[in-house]
C-alpha positions as semicolon CSV with decimal commas, in nm:
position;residue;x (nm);y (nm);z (nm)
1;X;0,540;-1,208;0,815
2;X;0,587;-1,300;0,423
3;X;0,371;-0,971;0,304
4;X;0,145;-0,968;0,536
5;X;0,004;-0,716;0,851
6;X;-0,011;-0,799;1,162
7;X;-0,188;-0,577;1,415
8;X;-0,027;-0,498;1,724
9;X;-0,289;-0,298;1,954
10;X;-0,635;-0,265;1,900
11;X;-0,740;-0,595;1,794
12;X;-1,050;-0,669;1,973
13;X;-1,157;-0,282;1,836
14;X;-1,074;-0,345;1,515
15;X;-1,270;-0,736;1,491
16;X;-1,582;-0,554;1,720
17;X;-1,556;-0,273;1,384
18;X;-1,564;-0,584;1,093
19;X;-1,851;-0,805;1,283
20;X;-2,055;-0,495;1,318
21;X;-1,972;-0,416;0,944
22;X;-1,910;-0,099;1,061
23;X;-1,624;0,115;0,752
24;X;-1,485;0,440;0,776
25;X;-1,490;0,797;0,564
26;X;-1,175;0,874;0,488
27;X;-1,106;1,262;0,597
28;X;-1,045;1,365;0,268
29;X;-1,382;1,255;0,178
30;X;-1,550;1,445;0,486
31;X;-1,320;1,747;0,375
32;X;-1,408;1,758;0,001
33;X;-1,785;1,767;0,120
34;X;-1,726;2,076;0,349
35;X;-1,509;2,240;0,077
36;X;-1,801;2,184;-0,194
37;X;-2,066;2,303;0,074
38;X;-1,881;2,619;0,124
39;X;-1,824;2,656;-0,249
40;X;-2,243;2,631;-0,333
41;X;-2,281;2,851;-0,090
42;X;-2,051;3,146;-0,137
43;X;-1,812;3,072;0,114
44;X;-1,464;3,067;-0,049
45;X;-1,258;3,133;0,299
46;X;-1,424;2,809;0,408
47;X;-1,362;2,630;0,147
48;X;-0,988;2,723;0,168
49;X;-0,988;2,629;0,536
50;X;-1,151;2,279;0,484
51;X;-0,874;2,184;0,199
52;X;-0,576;2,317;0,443
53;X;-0,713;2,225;0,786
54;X;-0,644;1,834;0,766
55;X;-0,272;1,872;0,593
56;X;-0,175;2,144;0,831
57;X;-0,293;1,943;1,156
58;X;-0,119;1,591;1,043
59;X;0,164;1,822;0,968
60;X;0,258;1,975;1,259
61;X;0,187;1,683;1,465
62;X;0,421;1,482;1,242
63;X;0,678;1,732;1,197
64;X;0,672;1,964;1,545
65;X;0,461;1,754;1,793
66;X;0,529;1,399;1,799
67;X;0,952;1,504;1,815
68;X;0,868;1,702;2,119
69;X;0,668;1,453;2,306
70;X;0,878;1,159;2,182
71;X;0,670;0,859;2,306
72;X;0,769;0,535;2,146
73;X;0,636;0,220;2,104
74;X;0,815;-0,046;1,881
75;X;1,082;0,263;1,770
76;X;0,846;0,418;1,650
77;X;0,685;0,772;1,762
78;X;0,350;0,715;1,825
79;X;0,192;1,006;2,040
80;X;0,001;1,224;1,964
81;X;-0,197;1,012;1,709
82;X;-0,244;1,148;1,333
83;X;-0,594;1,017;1,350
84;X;-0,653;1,303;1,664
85;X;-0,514;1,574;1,500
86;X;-0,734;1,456;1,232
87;X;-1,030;1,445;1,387
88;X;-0,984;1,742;1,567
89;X;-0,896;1,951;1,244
90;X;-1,232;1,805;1,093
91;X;-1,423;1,941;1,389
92;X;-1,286;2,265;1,436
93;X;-1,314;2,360;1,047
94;X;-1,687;2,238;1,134
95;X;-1,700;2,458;1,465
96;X;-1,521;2,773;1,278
97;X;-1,778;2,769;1,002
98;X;-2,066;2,657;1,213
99;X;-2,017;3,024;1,464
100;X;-1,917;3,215;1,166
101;X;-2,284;3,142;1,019
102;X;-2,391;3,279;1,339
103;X;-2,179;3,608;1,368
104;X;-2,399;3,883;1,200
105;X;-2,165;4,034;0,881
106;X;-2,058;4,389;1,050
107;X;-1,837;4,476;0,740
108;X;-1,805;4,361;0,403
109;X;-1,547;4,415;0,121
């Protein structure tokens, strides 16, 4: 392919995405604005769980999930997706801090 990509599934997505001029945040973007959030605001446990929440997710679906499941396409293990555990990681850390606003304080340190 002399250097160059060529894109195997997800082609029509992917030229729907450029004609709509549509780009992507990078999670460690969206995760760097959570952590600083939590940081203004006092929250240092959040801020902690935005910076690991992304790593650990890709990590154990790299390292623990996608050997278990062993789907393949092209030799390569593809399932579960990096991009869901992603995702998911980024909305959970959202969800945890989100209800732990809500949770009246019944002790502090």
């Amino acid at each position: 392919m002399g250097g160059k990509y060529e894109i195997v599934c997800g082609e029509r997505r992917w030229l729907a995405s450029k004609e709509a001029g549509r780009t992507t945040i990078p999670a460690v973007v969206v995760s760097a604005v959570i952590a600083v959030t939590c940081l203004l605001t006092g929250r240092i446990r959040g801020a902690l769980l935005a910076i690991a929440a992304v790593p650990v997710a890709v990590g154990l679906c790299e390292v623990l999930i996608k050997p278990l499941v062993h789907r393949t396409y092209i030799g390569q293990v593809v399932y579960p997706s990096g991009h869901t555990a992603t995702v998911f990681a980024l909305a959970a850390t959202i969800t945890v801090l989100l209800l732990a606003s809500l949770i009246p304080v019944l002790w502090e340190p």
